[in-house]
C-alpha positions as CSV (number, residue, x, y, z in Angstrom):
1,X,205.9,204.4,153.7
2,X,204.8,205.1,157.2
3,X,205.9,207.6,159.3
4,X,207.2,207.3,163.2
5,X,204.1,208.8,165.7
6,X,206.7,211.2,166.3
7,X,206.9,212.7,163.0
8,X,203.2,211.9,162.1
9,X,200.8,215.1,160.9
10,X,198.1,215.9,163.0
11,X,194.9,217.4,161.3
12,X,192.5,219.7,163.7
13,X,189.1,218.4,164.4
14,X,186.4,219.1,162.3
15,X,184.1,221.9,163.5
16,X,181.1,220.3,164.8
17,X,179.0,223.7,164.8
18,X,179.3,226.6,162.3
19,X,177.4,229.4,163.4
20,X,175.9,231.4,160.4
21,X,176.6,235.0,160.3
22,X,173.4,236.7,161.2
23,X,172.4,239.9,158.6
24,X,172.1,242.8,160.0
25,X,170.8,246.6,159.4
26,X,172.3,249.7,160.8
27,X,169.5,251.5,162.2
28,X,169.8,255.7,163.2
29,X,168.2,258.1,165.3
30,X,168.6,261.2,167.6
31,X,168.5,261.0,171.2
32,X,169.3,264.0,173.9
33,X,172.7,264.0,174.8
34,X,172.2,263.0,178.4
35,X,170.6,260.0,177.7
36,X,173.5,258.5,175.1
37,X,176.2,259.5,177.5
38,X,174.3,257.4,180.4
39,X,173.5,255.0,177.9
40,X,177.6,254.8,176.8
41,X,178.7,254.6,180.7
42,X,176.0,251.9,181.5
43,X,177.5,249.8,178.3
44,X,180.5,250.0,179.2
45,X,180.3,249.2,183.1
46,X,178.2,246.2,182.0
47,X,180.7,245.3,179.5
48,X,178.1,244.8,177.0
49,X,178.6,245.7,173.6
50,X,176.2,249.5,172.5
51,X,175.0,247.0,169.4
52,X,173.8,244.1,172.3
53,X,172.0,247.1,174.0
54,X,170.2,248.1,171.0
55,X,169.3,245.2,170.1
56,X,167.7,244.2,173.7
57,X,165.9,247.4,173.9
58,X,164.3,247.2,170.6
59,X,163.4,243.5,171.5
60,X,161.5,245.0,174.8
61,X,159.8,247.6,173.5
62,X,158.3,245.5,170.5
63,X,157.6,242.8,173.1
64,X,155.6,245.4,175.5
65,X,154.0,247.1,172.9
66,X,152.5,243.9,171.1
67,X,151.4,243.2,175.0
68,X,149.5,246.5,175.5
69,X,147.5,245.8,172.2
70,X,146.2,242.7,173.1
């Protein structure tokens, strides 16, 4: 039996992308107190997330360090 449109179950749409969860690593250090409070302040002006800030960091200084050994 068929039912009215009105009364007919809508299923969602497939997800077209699913985005794999990335692994991660905690990684720790010790920095003077100064600098993590500026660092905390800048994050959150910026709205960026203490984690995206890490990550770009460490993505710079690997990037200008492999530079100044070529």
């Amino acid at each position: 039996m068929l039912l009215p449109k009105c009364c007919a179950t809508i299923k969602p749409e497939p997800k077209q992308h699913v985005e794999m969860a990335e692994e991660t690593r905690e990684v720790r250090g010790r920095i003077p107190k100064d600098l993590k409070i500026a660092f905390e302040i800048a994050c959150a002006r910026l709205e960026a997330t203490q984690t995206a800030a890490l990550e770009e960091a460490i993505r710079d200084w690997l990037q200008k360090k492999e530079s100044s050994e070529k």
